[in-house]
ZAPA-575753 format. One line per field, with one value per residue (C-alpha): residue number from 1; chain; x, y, z. Coordinates in steps of 0.1 Angstrom, whole numbers. Example, Ala and Ser with C-alpha at 12.3 -4.5 7.8 and 13.67 -1.06 7.14 Angstrom:
BEGIN
i = c(1;2)
ch = c(A;A)
X = c(123;137)
Y = c(-45;-11)
Z = c(78;71)
***
This chain:
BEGIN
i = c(1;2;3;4;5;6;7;8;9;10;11;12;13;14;15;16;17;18;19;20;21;22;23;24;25;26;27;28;29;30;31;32;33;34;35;36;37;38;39;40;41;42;43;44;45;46;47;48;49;50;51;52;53;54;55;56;57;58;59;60;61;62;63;64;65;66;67;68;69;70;71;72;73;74;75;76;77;78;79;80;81;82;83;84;85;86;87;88;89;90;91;92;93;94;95;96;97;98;99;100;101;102;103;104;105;106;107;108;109;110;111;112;113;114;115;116;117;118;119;120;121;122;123;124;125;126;127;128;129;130;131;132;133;134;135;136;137;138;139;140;141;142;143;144;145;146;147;148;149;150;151;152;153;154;155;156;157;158;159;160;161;162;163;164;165;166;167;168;169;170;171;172;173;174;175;176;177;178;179;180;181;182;183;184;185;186;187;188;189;190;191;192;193;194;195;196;197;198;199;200;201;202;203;204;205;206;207;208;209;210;211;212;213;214;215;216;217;218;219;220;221;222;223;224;225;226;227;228)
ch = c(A;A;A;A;A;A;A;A;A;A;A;A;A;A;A;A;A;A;A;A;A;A;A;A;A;A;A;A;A;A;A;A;A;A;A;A;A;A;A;A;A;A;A;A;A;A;A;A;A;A;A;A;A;A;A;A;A;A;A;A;A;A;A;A;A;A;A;A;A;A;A;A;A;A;A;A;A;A;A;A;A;A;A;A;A;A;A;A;A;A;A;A;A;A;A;A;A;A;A;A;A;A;A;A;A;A;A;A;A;A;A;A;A;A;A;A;A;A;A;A;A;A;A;A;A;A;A;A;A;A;A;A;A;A;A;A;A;A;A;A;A;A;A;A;A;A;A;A;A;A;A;A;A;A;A;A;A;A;A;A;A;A;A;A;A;A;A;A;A;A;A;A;A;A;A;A;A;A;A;A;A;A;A;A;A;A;A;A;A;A;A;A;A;A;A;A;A;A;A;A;A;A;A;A;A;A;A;A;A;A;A;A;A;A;A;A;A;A;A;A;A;A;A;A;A;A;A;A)
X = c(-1672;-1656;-1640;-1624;-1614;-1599;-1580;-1565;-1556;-1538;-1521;-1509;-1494;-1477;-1462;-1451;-1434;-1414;-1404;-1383;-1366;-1334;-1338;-1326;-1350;-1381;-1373;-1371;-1403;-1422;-1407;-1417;-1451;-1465;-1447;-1480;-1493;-1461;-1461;-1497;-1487;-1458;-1483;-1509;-1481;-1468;-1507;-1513;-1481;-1493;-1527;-1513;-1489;-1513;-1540;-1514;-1508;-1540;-1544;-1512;-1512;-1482;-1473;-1438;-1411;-1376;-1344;-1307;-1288;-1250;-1251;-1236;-1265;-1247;-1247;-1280;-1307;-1339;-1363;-1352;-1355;-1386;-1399;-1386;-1400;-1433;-1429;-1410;-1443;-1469;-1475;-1490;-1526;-1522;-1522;-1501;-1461;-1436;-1405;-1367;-1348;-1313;-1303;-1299;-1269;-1255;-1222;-1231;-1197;-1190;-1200;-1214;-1241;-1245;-1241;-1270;-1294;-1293;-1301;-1327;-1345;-1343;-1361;-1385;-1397;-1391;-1412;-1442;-1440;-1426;-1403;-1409;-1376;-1338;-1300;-1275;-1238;-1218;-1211;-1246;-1260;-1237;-1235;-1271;-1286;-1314;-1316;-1351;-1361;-1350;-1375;-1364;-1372;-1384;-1409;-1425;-1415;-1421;-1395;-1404;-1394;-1363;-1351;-1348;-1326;-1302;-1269;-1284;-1293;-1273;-1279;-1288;-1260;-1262;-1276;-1265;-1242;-1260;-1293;-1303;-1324;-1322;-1320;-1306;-1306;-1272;-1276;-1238;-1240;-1272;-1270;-1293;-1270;-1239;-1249;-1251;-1221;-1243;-1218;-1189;-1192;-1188;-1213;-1250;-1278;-1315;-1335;-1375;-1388;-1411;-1450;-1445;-1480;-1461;-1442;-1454;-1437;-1407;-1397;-1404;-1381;-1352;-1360;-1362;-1324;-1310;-1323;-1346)
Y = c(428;466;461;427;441;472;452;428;457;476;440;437;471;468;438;457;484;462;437;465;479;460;443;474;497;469;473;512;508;482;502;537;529;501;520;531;496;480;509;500;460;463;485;459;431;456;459;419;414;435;425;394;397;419;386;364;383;390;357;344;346;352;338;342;366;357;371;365;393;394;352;332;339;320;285;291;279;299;278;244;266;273;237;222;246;244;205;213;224;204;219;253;255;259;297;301;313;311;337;330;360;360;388;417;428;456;472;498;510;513;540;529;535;496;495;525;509;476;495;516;484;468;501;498;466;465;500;481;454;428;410;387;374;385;365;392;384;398;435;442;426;452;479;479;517;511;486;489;466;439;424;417;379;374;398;377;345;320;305;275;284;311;275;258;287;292;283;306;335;368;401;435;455;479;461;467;435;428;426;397;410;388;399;378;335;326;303;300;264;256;228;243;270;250;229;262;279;310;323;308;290;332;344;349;360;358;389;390;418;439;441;407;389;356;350;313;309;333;309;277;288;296;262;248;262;251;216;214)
Z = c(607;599;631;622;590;608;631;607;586;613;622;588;587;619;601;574;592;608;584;569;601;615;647;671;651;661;694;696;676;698;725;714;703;733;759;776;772;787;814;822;830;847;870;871;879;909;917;918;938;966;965;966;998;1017;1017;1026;1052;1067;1069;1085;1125;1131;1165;1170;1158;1167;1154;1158;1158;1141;1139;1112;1083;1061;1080;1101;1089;1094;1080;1099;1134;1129;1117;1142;1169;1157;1163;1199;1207;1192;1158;1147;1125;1090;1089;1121;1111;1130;1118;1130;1115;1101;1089;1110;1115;1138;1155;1187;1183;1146;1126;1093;1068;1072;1110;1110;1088;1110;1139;1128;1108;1145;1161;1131;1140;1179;1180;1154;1179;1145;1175;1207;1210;1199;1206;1204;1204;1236;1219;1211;1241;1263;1241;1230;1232;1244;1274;1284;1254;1273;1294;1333;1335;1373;1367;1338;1345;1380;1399;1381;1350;1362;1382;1347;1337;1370;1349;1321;1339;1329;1344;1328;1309;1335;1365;1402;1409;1440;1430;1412;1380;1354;1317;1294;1289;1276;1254;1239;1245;1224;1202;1177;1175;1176;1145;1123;1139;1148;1170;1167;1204;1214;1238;1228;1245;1239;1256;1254;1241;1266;1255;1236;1234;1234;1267;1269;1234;1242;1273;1252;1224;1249;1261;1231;1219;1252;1247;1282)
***
């Protein structure tokens, strides 16, 4: 009861302290005096959210990580890739994601704060193992720092599936003309990339990522863009 009385009183004070400030002095007031209680939600709120996104995604299986590098963001939509490839091959379960990535973006030969952040995000994820699959335009593809991230195909793939691809095929950045190691699927002529302008009708390559967990799924989406 003293309590109820206490708290009613300090409520009514409150009141009364305010009533006679001007609006901007309430503010600095409310401000000033429930800082630490304001301080203390917004903590909670940061707390929730990452609760939050850390059980979503323990339990998401993410099957399949593709990006396209330097494509048309602003036409290509994401989010209809990667429905329709999860029906190109039968559906996923209910926690399974599939990711198609537009927004990294990189130059090899230009110089820039914004040109350096692209490439290191792409190291960040290639070295924590966050990508199965990237298209690169022709610069990055032949300019690329770091070749070995592209997988040679023959040594992944049967002649089956390397037949499929024989108009496709591109070799290495630096591979020896005369031997026939296999890099790269051009897929400049994909539908599903023509229909959001993703590179202009320029050259673009998709490259699987070595160490990738999900060949099967890295030669069914090539597949899938070229239409086969």
């Amino acid at each position: 009861m003293d309590y109820e009385k206490s708290l009613k009183e300090t409520i009514k004070d409150e009141l009364k302290k305010l009533s006679s400030l001007t609006w901007g002095q309430r503010l600095g007031y409310i401000w000033d005096y429930y800082k630490p209680l304001m301080a203390a939600a917004v903590v909670l709120i940061i707390v929730i959210s990452i609760v939050v996104t850390v059980v979503h995604n323990v339990r998401l299986n993410r099957i399949f990580n593709a990006y396209l590098v330097n494509c048309n963001s602003y036409e290509t939509d994401p989010d209809l890739i990667s429905g329709e490839f999860a029906e190109y091959i039968g559906g996923i379960g209910s926690n399974d994601q599939i990711t198609v990535d537009t927004t990294l973006s990189f130059n090899p030969d230009e110089v820039s704060e914004y040109s350096m952040a692209g490439q290191m995000k792409m190291t960040a994820l290639l070295a924590a193992g966050e990508i199965d699959l990237m298209i690169l335009d022709e610069n990055a593809y032949r300019s690329y720092p770091d070749p070995d991230v592209f997988q040679e195909l023959s040594s992944v793939y049967g002649g089956e599936q390397l037949a499929a691809w024989k108009d496709y095929l591109v070799e290495g950045p630096d591979s020896d003309e005369n031997a026939e190691t296999w890099f790269a699927v051009d897929v400049r002529d994909s539908p599903v990339l023509a229909r959001g302008n993703s590179y202009g009708g320029q050259a673009a390559y998709a490259v699987v990522v070595p160490g990738t967990e999900h060949l099967e799924l890295c030669a069914a989406f090539i597949n899938y863009l070229l239409g086969l």
